[in-house]
MARLUM-45974 format. One record per residue (C-alpha): x, y, z; residue number from 1. Coordinates in nm, 4 decimals. Layout:
N
[[X,Y,Z],NUM] ...
//
This chain:
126
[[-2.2666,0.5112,2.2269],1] [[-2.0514,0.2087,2.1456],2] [[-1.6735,0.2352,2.2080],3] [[-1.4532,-0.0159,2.1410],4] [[-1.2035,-0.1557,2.3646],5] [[-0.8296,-0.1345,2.2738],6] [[-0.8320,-0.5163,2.2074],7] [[-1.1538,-0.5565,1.9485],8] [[-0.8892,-0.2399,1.7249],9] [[-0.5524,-0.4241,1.7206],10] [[-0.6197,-0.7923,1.7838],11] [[-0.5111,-1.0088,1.4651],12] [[-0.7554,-1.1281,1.1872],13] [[-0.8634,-1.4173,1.1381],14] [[-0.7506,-1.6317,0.8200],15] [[-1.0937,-1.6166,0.6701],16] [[-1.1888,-1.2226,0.7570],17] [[-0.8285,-1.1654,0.5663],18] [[-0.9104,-1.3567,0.2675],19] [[-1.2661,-1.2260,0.1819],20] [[-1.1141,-0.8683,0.3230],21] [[-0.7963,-0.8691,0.0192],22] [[-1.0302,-1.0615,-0.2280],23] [[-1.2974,-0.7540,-0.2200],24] [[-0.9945,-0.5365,-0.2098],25] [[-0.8594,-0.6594,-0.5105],26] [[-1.1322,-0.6554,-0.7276],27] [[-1.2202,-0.3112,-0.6145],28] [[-0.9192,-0.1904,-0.6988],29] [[-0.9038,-0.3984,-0.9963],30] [[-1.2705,-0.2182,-1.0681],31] [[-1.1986,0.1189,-0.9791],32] [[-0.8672,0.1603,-1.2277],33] [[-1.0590,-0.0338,-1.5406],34] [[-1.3128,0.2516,-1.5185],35] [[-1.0371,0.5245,-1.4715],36] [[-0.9295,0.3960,-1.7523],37] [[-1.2493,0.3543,-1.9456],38] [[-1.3377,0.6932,-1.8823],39] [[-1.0353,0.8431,-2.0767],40] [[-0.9368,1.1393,-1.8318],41] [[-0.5885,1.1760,-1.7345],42] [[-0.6436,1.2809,-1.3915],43] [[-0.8998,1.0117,-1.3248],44] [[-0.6585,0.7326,-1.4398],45] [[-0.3431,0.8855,-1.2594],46] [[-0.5234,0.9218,-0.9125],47] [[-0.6868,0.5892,-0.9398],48] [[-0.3377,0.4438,-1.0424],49] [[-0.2117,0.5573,-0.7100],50] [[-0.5194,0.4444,-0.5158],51] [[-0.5944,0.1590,-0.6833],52] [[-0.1440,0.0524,-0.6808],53] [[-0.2206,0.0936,-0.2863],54] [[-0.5464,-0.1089,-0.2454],55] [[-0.3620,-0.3924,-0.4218],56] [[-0.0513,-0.4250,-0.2471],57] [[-0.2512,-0.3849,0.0674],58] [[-0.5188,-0.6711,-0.0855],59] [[-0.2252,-0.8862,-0.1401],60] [[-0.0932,-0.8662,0.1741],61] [[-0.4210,-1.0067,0.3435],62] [[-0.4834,-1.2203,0.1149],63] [[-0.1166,-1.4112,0.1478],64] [[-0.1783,-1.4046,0.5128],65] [[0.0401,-1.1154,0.6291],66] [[-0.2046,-0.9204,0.7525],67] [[-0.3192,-1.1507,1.0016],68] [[0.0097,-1.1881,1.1988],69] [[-0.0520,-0.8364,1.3647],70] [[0.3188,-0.7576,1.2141],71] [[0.1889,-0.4809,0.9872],72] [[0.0095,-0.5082,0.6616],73] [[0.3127,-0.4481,0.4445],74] [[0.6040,-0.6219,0.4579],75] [[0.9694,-0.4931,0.4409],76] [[0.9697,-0.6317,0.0779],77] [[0.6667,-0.4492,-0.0552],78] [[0.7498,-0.1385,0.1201],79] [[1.1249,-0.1215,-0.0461],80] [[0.9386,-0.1592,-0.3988],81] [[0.6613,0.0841,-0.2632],82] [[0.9692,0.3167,-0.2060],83] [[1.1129,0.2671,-0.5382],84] [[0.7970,0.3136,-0.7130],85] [[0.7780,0.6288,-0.6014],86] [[1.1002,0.7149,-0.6541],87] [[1.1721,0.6247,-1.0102],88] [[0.8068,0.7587,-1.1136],89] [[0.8908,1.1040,-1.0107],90] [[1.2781,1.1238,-1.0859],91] [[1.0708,1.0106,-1.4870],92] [[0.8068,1.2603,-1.4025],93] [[1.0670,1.5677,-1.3414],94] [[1.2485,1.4234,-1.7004],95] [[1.0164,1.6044,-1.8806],96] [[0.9201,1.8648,-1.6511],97] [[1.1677,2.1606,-1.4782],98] [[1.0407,2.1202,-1.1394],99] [[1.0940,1.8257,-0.9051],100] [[0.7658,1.6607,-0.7607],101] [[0.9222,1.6134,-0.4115],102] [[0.6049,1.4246,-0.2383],103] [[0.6436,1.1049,-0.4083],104] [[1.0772,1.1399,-0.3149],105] [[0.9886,1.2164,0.0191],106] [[0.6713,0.9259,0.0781],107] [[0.9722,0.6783,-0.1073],108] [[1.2036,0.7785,0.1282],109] [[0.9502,0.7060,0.4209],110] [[0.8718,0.3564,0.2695],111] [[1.2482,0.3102,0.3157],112] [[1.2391,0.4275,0.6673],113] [[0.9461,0.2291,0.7588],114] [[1.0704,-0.0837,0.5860],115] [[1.4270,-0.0630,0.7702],116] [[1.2531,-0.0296,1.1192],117] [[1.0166,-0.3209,1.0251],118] [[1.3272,-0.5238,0.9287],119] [[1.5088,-0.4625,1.2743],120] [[1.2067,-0.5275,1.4614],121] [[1.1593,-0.8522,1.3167],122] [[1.4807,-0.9194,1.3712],123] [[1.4670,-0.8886,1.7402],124] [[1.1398,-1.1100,1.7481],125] [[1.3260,-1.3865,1.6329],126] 
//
């Protein structure tokens, strides 16, 4: 049985892997949501919209070349807008609605959290 060493699981990407790697990802996810929509169900399109929202950001990440520095795939940036995403989707989701969808609140507030210790630790690398 093959088990990879510690080094072969966290070692950076190279430029090329990262491009072709957030290419395919992008036009998966690019895929994946026109068919959601295609299809016309509601659940379809809204869990594909979350998937596919995730996919991207992560595609776009490699393919800028942030994903090879072995600093994290998402930087402080996207994660703040991750975290408002979230956010402001269900604060407009509970508008209509009398209970409060409190995963999306609590995964913004983690993209927050994660963001801030990502900033600091960059900080100290400099």
């Amino acid at each position: 049985m093959f088990i990879p060493s510690q080094n072969e699981l966290t070692r950076k990407l190279s430029p090329r892997t990262a491009k072709v790697a957030g290419s395919l990802g992008l036009v998966f996810s690019i895929a994946v949501l026109a068919l959601s929509i295609l299809s016309g169900d509601k659940i379809a399109i809204g869990f594909s919209a979350v998937f596919c929202t995730l996919l991207g950001m992560f595609s776009v990440s490699l393919l800028f070349g942030k994903g090879a520095h072995g600093a994290g795939i998402l930087s402080p940036i996207v994660l703040y807008v991750l975290g408002v995403i979230l956010i402001a989707g269900d604060v407009l989701v509970s508008i209509g609605n009398s209970q409060i969808p409190y995963a999306g609140i609590l995964l913004g507030l983690g993209c927050f959290a994660l963001a801030k210790k990502r900033k600091s630790s960059q900080k100290h690398e400099i």
